[in-house]
C-alpha positions as CSV (number, residue, x, y, z in Angstrom):
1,X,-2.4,5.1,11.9
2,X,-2.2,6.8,15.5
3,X,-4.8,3.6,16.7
4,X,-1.6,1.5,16.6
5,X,-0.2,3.9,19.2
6,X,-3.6,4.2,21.7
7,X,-3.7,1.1,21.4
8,X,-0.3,0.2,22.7
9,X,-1.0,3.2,25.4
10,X,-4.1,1.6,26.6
11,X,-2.3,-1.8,26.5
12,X,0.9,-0.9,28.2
13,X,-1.2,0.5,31.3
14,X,-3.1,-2.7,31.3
15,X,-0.2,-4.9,31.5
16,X,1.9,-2.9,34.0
17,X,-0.9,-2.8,36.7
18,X,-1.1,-6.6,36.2
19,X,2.3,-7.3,36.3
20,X,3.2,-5.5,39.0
21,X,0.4,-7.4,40.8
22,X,1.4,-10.4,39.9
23,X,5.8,-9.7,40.6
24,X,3.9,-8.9,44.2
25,X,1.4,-11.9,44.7
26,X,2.7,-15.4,43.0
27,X,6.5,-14.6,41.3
28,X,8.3,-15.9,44.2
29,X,6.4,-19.5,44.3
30,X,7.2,-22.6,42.9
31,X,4.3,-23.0,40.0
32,X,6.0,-22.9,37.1
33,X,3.5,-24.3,34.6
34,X,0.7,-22.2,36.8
35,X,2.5,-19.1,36.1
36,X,3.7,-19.2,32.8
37,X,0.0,-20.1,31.9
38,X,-0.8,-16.9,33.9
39,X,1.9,-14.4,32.1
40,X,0.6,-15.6,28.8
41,X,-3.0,-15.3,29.8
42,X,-1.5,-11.4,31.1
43,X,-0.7,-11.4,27.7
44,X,-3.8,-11.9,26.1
45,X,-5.5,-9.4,28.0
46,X,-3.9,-7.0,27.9
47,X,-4.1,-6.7,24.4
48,X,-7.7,-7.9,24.1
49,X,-9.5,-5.6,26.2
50,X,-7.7,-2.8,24.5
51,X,-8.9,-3.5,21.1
52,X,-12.5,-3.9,22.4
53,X,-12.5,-1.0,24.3
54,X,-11.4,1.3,21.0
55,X,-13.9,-1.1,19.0
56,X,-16.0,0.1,21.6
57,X,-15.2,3.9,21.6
58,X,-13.6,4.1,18.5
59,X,-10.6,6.8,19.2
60,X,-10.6,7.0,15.5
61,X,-10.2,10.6,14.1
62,X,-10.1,11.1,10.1
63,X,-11.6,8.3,8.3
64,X,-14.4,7.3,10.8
65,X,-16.5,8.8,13.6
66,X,-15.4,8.6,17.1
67,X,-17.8,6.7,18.9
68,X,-19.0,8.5,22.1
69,X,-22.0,7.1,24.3
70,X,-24.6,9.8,23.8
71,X,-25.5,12.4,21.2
72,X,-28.5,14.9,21.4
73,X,-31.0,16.1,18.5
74,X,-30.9,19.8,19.4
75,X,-34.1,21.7,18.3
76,X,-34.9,22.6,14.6
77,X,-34.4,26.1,14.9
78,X,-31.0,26.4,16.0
79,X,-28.5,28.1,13.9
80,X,-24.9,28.0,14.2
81,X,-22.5,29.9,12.0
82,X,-18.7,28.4,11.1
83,X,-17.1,30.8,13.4
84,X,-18.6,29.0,16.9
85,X,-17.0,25.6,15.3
86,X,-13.9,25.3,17.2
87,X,-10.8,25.1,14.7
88,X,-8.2,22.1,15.5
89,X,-5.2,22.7,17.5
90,X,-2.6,23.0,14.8
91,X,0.2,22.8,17.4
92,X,-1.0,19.7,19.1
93,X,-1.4,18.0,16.3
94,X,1.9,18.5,14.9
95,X,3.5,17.5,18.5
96,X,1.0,14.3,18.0
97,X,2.5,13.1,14.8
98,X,6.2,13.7,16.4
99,X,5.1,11.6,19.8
100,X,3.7,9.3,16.6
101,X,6.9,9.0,14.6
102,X,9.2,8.6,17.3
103,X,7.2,5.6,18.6
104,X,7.4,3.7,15.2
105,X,11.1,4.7,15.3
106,X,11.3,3.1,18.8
107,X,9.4,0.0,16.6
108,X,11.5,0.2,13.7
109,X,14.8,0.1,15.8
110,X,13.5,-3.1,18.2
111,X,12.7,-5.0,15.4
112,X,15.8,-3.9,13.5
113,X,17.6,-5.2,16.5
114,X,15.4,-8.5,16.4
115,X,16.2,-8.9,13.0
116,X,19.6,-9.0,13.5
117,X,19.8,-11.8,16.3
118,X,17.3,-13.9,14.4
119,X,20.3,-13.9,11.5
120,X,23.3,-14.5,14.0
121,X,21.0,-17.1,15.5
122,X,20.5,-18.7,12.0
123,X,24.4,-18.4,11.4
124,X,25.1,-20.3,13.9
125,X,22.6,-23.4,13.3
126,X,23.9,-23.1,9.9
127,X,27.8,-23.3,10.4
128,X,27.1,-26.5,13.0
129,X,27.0,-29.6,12.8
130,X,23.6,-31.1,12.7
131,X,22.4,-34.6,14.3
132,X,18.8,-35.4,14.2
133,X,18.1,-36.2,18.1
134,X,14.5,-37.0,17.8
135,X,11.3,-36.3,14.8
136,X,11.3,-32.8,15.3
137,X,14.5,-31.9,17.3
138,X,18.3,-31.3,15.7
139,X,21.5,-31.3,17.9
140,X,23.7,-28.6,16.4
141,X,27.7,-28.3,17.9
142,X,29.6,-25.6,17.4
143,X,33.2,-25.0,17.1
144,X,32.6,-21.8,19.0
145,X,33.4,-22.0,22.5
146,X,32.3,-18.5,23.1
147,X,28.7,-19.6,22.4
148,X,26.8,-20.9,25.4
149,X,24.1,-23.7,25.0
150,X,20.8,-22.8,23.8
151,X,17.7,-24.1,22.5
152,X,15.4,-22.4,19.4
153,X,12.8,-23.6,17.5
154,X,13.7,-27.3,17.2
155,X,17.4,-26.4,17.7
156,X,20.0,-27.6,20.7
157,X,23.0,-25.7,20.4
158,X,26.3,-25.7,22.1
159,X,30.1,-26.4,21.3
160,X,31.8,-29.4,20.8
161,X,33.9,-28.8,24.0
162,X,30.4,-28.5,26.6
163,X,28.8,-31.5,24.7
164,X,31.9,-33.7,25.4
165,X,31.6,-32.4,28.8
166,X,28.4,-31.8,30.3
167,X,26.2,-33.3,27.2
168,X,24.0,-35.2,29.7
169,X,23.2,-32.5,31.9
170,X,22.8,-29.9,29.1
171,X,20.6,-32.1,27.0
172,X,18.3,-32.5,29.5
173,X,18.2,-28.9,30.1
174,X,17.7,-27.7,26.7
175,X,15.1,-30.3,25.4
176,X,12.7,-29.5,28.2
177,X,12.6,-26.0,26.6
178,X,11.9,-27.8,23.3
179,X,9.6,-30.0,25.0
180,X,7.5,-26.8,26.4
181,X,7.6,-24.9,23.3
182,X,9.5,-22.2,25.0
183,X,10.6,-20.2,22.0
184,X,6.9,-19.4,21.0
185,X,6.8,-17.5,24.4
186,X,9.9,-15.6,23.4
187,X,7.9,-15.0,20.4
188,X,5.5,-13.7,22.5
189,X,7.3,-11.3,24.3
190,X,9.1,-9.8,21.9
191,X,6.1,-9.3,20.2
192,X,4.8,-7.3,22.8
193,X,8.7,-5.3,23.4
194,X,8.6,-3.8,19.8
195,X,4.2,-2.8,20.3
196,X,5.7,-1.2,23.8
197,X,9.3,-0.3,23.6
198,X,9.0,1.9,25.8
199,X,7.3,0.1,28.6
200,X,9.6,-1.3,31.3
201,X,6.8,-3.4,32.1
202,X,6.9,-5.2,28.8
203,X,10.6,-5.9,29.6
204,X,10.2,-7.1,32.7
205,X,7.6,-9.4,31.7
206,X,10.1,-10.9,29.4
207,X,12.6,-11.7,32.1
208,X,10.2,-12.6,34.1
209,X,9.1,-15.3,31.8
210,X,12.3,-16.7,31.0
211,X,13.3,-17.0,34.6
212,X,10.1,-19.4,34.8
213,X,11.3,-21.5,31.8
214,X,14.7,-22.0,33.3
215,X,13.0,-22.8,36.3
216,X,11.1,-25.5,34.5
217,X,14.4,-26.5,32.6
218,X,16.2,-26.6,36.2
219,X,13.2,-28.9,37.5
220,X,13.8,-31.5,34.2
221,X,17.7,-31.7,35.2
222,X,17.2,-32.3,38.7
223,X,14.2,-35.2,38.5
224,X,16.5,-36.3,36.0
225,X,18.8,-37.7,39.1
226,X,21.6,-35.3,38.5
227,X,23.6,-33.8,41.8
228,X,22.3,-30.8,42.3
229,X,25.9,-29.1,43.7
230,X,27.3,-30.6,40.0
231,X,24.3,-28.8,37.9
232,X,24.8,-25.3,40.2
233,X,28.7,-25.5,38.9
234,X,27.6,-26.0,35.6
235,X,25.2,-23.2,35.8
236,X,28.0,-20.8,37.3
237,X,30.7,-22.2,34.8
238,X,28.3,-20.8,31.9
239,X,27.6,-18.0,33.1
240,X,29.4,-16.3,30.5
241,X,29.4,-16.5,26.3
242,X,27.8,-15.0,23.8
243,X,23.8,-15.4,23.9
244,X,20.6,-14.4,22.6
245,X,18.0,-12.7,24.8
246,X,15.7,-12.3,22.3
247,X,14.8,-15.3,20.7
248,X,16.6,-18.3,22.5
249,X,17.0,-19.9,25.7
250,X,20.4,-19.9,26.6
251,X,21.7,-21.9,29.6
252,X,23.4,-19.1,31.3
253,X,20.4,-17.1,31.3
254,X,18.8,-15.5,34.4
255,X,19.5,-14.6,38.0
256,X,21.7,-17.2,39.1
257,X,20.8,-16.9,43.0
258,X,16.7,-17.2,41.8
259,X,17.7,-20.3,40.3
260,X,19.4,-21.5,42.6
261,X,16.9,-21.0,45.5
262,X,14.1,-22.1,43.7
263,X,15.9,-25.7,43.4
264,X,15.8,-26.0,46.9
265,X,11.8,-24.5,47.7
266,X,9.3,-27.0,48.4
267,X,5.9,-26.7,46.0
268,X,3.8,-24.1,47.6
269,X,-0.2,-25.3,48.5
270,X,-2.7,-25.1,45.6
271,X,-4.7,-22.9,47.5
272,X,-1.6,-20.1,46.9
273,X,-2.6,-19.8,43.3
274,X,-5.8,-18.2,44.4
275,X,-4.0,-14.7,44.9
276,X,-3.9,-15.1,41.2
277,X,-7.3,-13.5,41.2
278,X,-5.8,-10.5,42.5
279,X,-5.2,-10.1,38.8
280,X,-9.1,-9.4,37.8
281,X,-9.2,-6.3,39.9
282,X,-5.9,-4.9,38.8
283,X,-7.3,-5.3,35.3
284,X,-10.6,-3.8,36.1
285,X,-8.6,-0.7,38.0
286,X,-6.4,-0.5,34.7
287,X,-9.7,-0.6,32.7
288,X,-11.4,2.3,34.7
289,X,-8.4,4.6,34.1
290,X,-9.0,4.4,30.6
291,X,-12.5,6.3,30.9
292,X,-10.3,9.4,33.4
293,X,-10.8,12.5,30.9
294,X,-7.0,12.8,31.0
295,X,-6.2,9.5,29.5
296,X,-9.0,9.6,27.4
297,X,-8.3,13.2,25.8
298,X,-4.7,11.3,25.2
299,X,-5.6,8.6,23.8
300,X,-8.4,11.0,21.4
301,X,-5.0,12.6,20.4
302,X,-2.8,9.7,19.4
303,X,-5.7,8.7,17.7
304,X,-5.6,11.6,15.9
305,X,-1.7,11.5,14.7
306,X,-0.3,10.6,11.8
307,X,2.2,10.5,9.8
308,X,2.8,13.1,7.6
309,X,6.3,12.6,5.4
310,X,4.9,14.2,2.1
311,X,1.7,16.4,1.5
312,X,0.9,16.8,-1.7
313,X,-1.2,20.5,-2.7
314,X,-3.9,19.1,-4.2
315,X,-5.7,22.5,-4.7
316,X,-5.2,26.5,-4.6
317,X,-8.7,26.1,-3.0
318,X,-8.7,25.7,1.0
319,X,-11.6,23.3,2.0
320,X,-13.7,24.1,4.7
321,X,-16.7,21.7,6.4
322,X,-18.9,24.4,7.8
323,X,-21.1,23.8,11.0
324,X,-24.6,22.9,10.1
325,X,-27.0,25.8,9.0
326,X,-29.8,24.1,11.0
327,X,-29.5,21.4,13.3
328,X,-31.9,18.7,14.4
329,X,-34.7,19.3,12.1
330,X,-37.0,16.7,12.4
331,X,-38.9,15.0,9.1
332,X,-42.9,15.4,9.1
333,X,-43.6,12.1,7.6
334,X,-44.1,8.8,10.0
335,X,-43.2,5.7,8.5
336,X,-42.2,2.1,10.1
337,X,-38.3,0.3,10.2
338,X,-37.8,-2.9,8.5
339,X,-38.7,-4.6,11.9
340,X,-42.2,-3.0,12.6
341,X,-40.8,-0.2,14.7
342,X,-42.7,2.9,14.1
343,X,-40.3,5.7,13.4
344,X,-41.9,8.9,15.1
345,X,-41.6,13.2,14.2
346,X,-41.4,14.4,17.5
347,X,-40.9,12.7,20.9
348,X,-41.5,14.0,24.2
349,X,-37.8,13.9,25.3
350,X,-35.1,14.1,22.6
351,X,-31.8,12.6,22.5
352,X,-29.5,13.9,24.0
353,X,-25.7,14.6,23.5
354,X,-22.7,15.3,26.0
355,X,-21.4,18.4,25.5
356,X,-24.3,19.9,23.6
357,X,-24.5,21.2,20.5
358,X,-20.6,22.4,20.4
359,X,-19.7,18.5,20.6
360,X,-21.9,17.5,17.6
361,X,-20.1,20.4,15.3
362,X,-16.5,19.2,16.6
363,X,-17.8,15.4,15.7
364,X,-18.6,16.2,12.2
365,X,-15.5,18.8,11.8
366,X,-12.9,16.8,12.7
367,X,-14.1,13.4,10.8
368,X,-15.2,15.2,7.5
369,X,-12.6,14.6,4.7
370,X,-13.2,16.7,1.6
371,X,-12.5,14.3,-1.2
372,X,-9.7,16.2,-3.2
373,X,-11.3,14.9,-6.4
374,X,-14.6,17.5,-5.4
375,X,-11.7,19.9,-4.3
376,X,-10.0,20.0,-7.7
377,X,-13.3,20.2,-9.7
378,X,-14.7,23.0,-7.0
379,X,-17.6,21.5,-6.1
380,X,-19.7,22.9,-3.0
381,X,-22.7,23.1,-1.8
382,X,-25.0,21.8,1.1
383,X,-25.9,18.5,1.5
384,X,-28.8,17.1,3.7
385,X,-29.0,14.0,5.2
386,X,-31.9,12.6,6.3
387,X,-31.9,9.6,9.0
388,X,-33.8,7.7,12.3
389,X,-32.5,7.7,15.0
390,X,-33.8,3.8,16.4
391,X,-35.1,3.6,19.7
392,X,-32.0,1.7,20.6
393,X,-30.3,4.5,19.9
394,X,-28.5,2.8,16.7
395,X,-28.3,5.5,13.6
396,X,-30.0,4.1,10.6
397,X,-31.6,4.4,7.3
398,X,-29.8,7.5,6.4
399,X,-30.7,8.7,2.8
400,X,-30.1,11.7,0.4
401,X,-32.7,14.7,0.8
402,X,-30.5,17.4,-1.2
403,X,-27.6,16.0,-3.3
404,X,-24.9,18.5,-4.6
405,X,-22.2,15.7,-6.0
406,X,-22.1,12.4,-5.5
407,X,-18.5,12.8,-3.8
408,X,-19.5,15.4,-1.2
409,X,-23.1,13.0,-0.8
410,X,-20.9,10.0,-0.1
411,X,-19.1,12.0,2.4
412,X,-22.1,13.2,4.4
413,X,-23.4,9.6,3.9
414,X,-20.3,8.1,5.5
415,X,-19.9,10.2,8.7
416,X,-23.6,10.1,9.7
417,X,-23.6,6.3,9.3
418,X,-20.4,6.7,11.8
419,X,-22.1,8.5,14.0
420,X,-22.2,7.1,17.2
421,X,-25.4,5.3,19.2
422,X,-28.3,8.0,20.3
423,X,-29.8,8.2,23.8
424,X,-32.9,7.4,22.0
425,X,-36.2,10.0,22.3
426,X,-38.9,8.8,24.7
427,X,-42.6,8.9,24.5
428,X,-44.1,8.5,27.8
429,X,-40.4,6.9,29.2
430,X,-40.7,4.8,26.2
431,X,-37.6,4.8,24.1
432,X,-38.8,5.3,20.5
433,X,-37.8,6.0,16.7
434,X,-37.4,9.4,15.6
435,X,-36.8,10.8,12.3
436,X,-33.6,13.4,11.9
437,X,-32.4,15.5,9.2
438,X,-28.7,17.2,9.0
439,X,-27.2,19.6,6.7
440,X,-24.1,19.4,6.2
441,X,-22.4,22.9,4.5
442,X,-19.2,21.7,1.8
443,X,-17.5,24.8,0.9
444,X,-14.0,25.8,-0.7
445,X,-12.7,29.2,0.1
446,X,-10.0,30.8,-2.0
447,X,-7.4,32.9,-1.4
448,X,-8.6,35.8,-2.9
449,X,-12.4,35.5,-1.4
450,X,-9.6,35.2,2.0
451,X,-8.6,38.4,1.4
452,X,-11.8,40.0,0.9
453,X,-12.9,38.8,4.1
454,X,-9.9,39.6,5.6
């Protein structure tokens, strides 16, 4: 569950250096459609580069195998006892799942609050009085003066007393969201609020792309042939009522004086939109950040979260994955892959892994799960796993050489076949197949045998 948090990290960071690029570059010219396409393109983005790059990495503690870019077959007769294995920081990990359930609480509450104006919204629509304006659009007046115009879904809104007033004007305004399909944008953006509540970014964006839809909106009334000094009045006479941020258009919306000086701006050269490339290397600056070993080790952690409302005690027995007894033994035999590649004993250079032999031991502690059904029945043992490492460095082929029980086998089977890609062995600065064999040490420890060795 902590991916849905790094992810959100990783996403937020992309989408503020982007916005704040583009607030600097292009939000202050008169391309309405340009930038609106180029919000929603920020959008996309920012949420699509961060699933590839944890697809790519995979920050995933528990269940799978953190992907890393290297790992190393260490020699055959190295021996490494469970006390070198680091143990996991009990204290982070706790703070971890509290950073993890405040930030579904900080989701919970935003789309609590969503909730709730989506049902005032439909309240309203539903108390009106409804007259079918076009195939898929529905005037609604109010009796509620309070309520200032807005448009939602295929809904124009307002009270009797604006439509007998300024219905022209207002009409014009609030179709031309309809028209756009502004409310899927709102959609959009809320969307992204309740992934990144606590993004200011993410909030900004929002306004930011609701000021560009009443800009578009202001644009309809005025090539429309209505007085521009009569439309500013109306827009300053509505400046107050009930509304709805969220989800709706509303004619008062916005920054009044923004509005108002984009009416009288001239449309900017095409050649302006061209700072919109400025946006590719804020991206690729966001992107680079996310390999920095501090954001990285952060994003390992929220990975790592969870959250923990009721633990059951499965077992008096503690499980414990031990380190290897022997790591990187390498198989006799020499036998080919599926595709003709000959898989190899020995290679002149091995693979290698960053951070040594230490990393390989934290990779396979901290993604073991002891199935609780082997835990309750006390099986143990050690189980070896025998596998090739391809010479594109892929993990494959991974069989059974010792079985214990077909739980704990699965388990060994699963997190080698997770294992990340090899810097494959070379034979003369060749990249080539090599066999590999793991044990993997299963073994529950009681609490009297924890006296004893106390």
């Amino acid at each position: 569950m902590g991916q849905l948090l790094s992810v959100s990290l990783l996403s937020s960071l992309l989408l503020t250096c982007m916005y704040v690029t583009y607030k600097w570059m292009l939000s202050s010219e008169k391309h309405a459609a340009f930038n609106r396409a180029l919000l929603l393109a920020v959008y996309a983005v920012s949420i699509i580069i961060p699933l590839a790059w944890i697809n790519r990495h995979r920050f995933i503690y528990g269940t799978h195998a953190p992907v890393m870019d290297n790992i190393e077959q260490l020699p055959a007769n190295i021996t490494i006892s469970a006390s070198q294995l680091p143990l996991p920081d009990t204290a982070a990990t706790n703070w971890n799942n509290i950073l993890f359930a405040v930030y579904l609480l900080g989701m919970l509450a935003v789309l609590l609050h969503t909730s709730v104006i989506a049902f005032r919204l439909m309240c309203v629509i539903k108390n009106g009085n409804h007259t079918k304006i076009a195939s898929n659009q529905t005037l609604v007046l109010t009796g509620n003066t309070n309520i200032s115009p807005f448009s939602w879904f295929r809904y124009i809104v307002m009270s009797e007393n604006d439509y007998n007033q300024y219905g022209r004007l207002i009409m014009t305004h609030e179709k031309r969201h309809l028209d756009l399909y502004h409310w899927i944008d709102l959609y959009v953006t809320q969307l992204f609020i309740t992934f990144q509540w606590y993004n200011p970014a993410a909030w900004l964006m929002r306004d930011e792309l609701r000021n560009i839809h009443e800009y578009q909106a202001d644009d309809a009334v005025i090539s429309s042939g209505a007085e521009i000094y009569q439309y500013q009045m109306l827009l300053i006479k509505k400046a107050v009522g009930a509304r709805f941020p969220s989800l709706a258009n509303s004619l008062n919306h916005s920054q009044l004086k923004k509005r108002v000086n984009m009416m009288y701006k001239t449309s900017p050269s095409k050649w302006s939109r061209l700072r919109s490339l400025a946006l590719a290397p804020a991206a690729a600056v966001a992107v680079l950040t996310f390999s920095v070993p501090a954001v990285a080790s952060l994003i390992n952690a929220t990975s790592a979260a969870e959250l923990a409302l009721i633990q059951d005690k499965v077992s008096e027995k503690t499980p414990i994955v031990h380190a290897p007894d022997s790591i990187g033994s390498i198989h006799s035999g020499v036998n080919v892959t599926d595709d003709g590649e000959i898989v190899h004993k020995m290679a002149q250079k091995m693979p290698t892994f960053p951070g040594g032999e230490v990393e390989l031991m934290k990779t396979l502690y901290y993604n073991i799960i002891y199935p609780s059904e082997a835990i309750t029945a006390g099986k143990q043992g050690t189980v070896v796993v025998q596998f090739v490492i391809r010479s594109n460095g892929k993990v494959a082929s991974p069989r059974i050489l010792r079985k214990v029980d077909p739980l704990l086998d699965a388990e060994a089977l699963r997190v080698v076949s997770a294992l990340p890609d090899f810097i494959p062995g070379t034979i003369d600065d060749k990249p080539v197949a090599v066999y590999y064999t793991l044990p993997i040490k299963f073994s529950l420890v009681t609490s009297e045998s924890t006296e004893k060795d106390k």
